[in-house]
N, C-alpha and C positions, 0 to 999 in steps of 0.2 A: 114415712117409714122406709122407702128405697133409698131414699136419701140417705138417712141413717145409717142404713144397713152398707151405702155405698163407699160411706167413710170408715165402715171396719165397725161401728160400735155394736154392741149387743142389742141383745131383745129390752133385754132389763133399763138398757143407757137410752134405748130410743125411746121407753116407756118417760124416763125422768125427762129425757128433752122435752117430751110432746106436752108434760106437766109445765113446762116453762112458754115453750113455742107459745106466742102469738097471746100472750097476757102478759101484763104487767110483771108478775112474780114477783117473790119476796128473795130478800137478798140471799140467804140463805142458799135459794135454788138455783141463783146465779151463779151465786161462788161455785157450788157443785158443778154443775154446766160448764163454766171457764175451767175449772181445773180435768174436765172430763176430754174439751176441746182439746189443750192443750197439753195431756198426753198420748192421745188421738193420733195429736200433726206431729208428735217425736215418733211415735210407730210408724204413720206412713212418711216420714223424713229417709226413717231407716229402710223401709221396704224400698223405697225408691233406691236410694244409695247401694244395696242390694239387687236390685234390678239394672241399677249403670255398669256394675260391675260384670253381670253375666252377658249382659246386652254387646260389652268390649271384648268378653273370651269369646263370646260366640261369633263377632265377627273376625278376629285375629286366625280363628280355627276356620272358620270359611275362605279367608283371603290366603290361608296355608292349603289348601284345599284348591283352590282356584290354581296357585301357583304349581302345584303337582298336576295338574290338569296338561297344564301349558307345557311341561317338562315332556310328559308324557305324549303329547301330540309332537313335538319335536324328532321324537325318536324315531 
């Protein structure tokens, strides 16, 4: 279930995975599960992509930060 819960899925998706987890399953619950996965890993694609983005403003604004620092002790 943390696992689950770790990759973004709901209550209800971890309920369906756990129906699959660790038995055989019928094709059916597979196909559900792979198509569950694999809208999953495009959310957390984008979260990521999302996060590189802020991760690069937020250092650019610290290294402008930095550089006024240094400006400033000059004076």
């Amino acid at each position: 279930i943390l696992r689950g819960r770790r990759f973004g899925f709901s209550l209800e998706e971890i309920r369906q995975w756990l129906l699959v987890y660790g038995k055989k399953g019928e094709r059916q619950q597979l196909d559900q599960w792979l198509t569950l996965a694999d809208r999953q890993l495009v959310e957390l694609e984008r979260q990521r992509a999302e996060l590189d983005v802020s991760i690069a403003d937020l250092k650019a604004l610290r290294a402008t930060a930095v550089e006024e620092m240094g400006k400033l002790e000059q004076e």
